[in-house]
N, C-alpha and C positions, 0 to 999 in steps of 0.2 A: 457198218463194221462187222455186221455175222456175216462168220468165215473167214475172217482175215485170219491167219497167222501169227501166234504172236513172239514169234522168234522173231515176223518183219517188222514190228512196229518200231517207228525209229522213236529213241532215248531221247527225253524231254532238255532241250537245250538249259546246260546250268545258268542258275541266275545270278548274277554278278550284283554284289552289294553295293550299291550308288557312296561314292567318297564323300564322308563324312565333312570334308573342304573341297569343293568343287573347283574346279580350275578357273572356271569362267560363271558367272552367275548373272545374263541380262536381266536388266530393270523394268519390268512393265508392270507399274503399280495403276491406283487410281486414278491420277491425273493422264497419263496416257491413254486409259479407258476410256475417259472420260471427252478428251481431244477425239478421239476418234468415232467415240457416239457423238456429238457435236456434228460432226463431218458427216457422217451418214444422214443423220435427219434433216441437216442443212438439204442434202442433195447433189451438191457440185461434188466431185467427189475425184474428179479425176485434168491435171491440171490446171487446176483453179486460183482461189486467194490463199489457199492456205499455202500453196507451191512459192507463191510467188513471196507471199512473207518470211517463208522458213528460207528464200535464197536470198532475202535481202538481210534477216538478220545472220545469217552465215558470214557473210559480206565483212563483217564485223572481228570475225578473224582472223582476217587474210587483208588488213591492209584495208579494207574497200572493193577491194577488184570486184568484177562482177561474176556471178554465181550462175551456172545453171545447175538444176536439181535432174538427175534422171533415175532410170527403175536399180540400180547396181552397180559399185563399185569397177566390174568389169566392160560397163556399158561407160562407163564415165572413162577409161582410158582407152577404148576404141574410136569412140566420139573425139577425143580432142588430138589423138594422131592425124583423125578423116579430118578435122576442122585445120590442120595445120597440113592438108597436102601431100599429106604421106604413104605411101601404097608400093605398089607393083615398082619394082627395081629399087628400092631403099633402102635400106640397114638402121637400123636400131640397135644401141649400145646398152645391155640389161643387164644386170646381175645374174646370175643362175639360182643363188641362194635366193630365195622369195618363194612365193606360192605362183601356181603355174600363168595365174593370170597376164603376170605381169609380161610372160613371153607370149602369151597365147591375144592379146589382145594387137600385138605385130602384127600375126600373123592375122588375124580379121582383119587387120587394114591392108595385107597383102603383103605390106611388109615382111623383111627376113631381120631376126632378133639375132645380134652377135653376143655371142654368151662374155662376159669378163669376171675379175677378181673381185673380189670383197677385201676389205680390212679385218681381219680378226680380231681386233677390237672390239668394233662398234659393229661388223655384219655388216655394213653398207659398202656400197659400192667405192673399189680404190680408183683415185683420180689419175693413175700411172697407167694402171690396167685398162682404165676408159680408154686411157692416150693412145698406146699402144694395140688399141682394138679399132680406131678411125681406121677408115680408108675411103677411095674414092668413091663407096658408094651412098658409105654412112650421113644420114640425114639429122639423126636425133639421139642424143644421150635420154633414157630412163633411168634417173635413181630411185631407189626405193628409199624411205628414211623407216628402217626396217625394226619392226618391236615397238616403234614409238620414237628410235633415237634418229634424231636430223641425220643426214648423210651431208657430206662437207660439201656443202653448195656454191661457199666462194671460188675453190679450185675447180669444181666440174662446172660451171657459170664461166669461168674463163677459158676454159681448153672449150667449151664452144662456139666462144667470141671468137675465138681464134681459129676456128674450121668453118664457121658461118655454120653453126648448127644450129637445131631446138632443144629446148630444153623440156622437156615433159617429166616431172615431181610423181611418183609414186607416192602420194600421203595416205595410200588407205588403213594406213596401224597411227595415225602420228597428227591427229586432231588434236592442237594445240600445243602442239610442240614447237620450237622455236632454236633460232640459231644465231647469236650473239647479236639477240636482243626482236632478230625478223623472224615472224611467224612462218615454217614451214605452208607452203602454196602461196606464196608471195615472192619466190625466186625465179620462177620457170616463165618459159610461154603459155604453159598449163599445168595445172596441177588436178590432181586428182584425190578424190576422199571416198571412203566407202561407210555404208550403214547397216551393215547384216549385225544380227544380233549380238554378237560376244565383241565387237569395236567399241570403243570408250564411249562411244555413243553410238545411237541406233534409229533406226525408223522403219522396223522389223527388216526391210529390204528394200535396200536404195545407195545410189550415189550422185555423186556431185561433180562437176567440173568449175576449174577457177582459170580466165583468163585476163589478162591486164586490158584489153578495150572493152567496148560497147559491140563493135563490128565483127570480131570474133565470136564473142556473146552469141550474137543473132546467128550466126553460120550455127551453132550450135542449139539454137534453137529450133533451127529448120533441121537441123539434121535427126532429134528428138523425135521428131512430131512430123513425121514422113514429108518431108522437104518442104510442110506450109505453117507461114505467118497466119494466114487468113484461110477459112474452111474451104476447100479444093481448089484454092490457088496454090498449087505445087509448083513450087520455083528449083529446087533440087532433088535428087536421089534420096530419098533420108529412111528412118525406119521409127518402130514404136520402141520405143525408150523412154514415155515419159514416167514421170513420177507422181501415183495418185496424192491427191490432197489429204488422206488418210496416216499416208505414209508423213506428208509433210508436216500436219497436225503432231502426229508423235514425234518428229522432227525437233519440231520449235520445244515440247515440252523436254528433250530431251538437253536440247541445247542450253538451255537454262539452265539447267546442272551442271555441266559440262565441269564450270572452273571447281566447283565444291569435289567432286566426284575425282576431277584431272588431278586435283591438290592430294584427296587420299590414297591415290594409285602412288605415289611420288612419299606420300609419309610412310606409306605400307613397305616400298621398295626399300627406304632408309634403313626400316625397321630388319628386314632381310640381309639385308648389307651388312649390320652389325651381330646379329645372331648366326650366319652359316661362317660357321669356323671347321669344318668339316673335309676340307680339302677340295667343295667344290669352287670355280671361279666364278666370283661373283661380275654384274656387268659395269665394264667400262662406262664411264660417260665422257665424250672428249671435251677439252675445253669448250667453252661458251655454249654449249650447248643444254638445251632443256627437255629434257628426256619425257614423253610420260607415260611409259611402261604398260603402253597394248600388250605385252608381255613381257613377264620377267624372265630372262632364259638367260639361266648358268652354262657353263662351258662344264664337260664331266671330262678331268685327265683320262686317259687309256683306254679312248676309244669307241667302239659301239658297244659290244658287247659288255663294259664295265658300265656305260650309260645304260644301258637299259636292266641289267641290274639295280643302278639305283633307282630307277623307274617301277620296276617291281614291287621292291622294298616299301615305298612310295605310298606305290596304292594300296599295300596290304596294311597302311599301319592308315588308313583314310584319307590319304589326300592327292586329292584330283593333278593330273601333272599330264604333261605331253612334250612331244617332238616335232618344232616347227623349224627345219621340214628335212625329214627323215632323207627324201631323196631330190637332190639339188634339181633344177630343171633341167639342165645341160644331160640329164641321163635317165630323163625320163622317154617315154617310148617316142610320140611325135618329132624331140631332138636329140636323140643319142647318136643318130646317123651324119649330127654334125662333126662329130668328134672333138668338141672341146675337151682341153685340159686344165684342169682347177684344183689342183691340189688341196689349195686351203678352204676352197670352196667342200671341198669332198672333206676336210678336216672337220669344217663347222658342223655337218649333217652327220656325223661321228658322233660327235661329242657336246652340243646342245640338248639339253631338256630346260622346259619353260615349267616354274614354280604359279602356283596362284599368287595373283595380284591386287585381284579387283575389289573394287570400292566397299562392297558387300563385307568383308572380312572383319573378324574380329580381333582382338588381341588374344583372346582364346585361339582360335584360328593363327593368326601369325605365331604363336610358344609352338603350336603343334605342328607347324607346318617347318618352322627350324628345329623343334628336335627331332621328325621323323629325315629331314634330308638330313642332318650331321647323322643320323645314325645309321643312314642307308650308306653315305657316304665310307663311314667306318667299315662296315660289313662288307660291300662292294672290293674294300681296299684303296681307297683310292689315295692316290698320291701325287701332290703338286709337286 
């Protein structure tokens, strides 16, 4: 550093105070350590017994169906497009409000993703706008059952009876949630889960696929595990997508929580529902449906610029909060050039911000986390 200048030394990046209520808080206690040392000093480590037990107690539900475990969320809704045939010349039915995966894993299949409407309601996909978005090329509807809330499965299950389509479930927010009375990834020809850290459960990094036979199963097995059953008997095309036994170990300990943990996320939401009296909108749940709350996300009246105000507000008084998803897919760079129009798709990325939820929280945490939104709310201006 003799000689530098110290007009050019550049200014110590400010350090930004970690929110006193975190938005998202994953679980990796002693029993996960523990699953996971287990695994290591075992040795098999990678596709092994533990893969195979954490897909069988998954299994559990979804109905039965069988389970394949792979390395991610995004790897689990590429694999079960490729497993149902889908590619080059296709169309896909998505919502644009999601995270980019859910259009971006079409396109790895080669597929082209037709952007459509949401319900503002519930953020899932509208069954009119699905309709209205078939055509001769369209292969497959994707719903997402988005935050954790089902997306209406009976009516998009039907308009693709009715075009001879697939049905592929977006479940990667919405592990164990359900829909008058069926477990979400029990409707589709696949369904998809994901396990990255801040999901109601986790296995640091991983996903899942659910599909209703044994014979799809194995396509997806091969597709996994570069197209072989048995070591260099390659019978298809496939790639490495499996999911270590490490991963799956944490898996099964997370899984065992799951309804204790699903239950607090749901009393925690309750508890929000009746404290923000503040002008922001709280979330819909539509009939019959069981919601459980991968995020809680209000609706902010007036727009972005009054949202992220009370987003400000938010953080300054300590608690952790965000915008899922700030910019709809339909306008992000890879598909702006399609030119979809979404009005209320563009309404929701306005005026959503996601409060903390997670199981972790206290009732000290929930007083504080409703009185800083009614106050941000107030100060923002906001008006229903």
């Amino acid at each position: 550093m003799q000689g530098l200048r110290k007009d050019i030394i550049p200014a110590a990046e400010p350090t930004l105070a970690r929110p006193t209520v975190p938005a998202a808080k994953p679980v990796i206690g002693d029993d996960e350590v523990a699953a996971a040392v287990r695994v290591l000093r075992d040795g098999r480590v990678v596709q092994g017994p533990e893969v195979a037990a954490f897909e069988e107690e998954f299994a559990a539900l979804v109905e039965g169906r069988p389970c394949v475990a792979v390395n991610s969320g995004t790897s689990a809704l590429h694999l079960a497009l490729l497993a149902l045939g889908i590619g080059p010349g296709d169309e896909v039915v998505v919502p644009s409000f999601s995270f980019a995966a859910t259009a971006n894993a079409v396109r790895l299949a080669g597929a082209d993703p037709v952007f459509a409407e949401i319900d503002p309601d519930t953020f899932c996909l509208d069954p009119d706008a699905a309709a209205e978005a078939v055509g001769p090329r369209t292969a497959a509807l994707m719903p997402v059952h988005l935050y954790g809330h089902p997306a209406p499965m009976g009516r998009l299950t039907q308009l693709a009876q009715r075009h001879g389509l697939a049905v592929v479930e977006d479940a990667c927010q919405a592990h164990a949630a359900a829909l008058h009375g069926r477990p979400v990834g029990a409707f589709g020809d696949a369904a998809c889960f994901s396990f990255y850290p801040t999901k109601n459960m986790h296995t640091l990094e991983g996903g899942l696929v659910v599909v209703p036979d044994a014979e799809r199963a194995r396509t997806l097995r091969l597709l996994r595990n570069q197209g072989m059953e048995q070591r260099y008997e390659n019978e298809i095309v496939g790639a490495n997508m499996r999911m270590t036994d490490v991963a799956a170990a944490i898996g099964r300990v997370q899984l065992e929580r799951l309804p204790e943990w699903t239950e607090q996320r749901r009393t925690n939401a309750k508890a929000l529902d009746a404290g923000l009296t503040g002008g922001l909108v709280t979330p819909l749940v539509a009939d019959g449906a069981r919601h459980v709350y991968h995020q809680y996300t209000v609706r902010v009246p007036g727009g972005a610029a009054v949202r992220d105000a009370v987003q400000c507000e938010l953080q300054a008084a300590g608690v952790g909060c965000a915008v899922y998803y700030p910019t709809p897919i339909h306008r992000l760079k890879p598909y702006a050039h399609l030119g979809a129009d979404l009005p209320v798709t563009d309404q929701a990325a306005a005026e959503v911000l996601s409060l903390p939820v997670h199981p972790s929280l206290t009732p000290g945490d929930l007083d504080q986390i409703v009185a800083a939104a009614n106050s941000a709310a107030s100060m923002a201006g906001v008006i229903r």
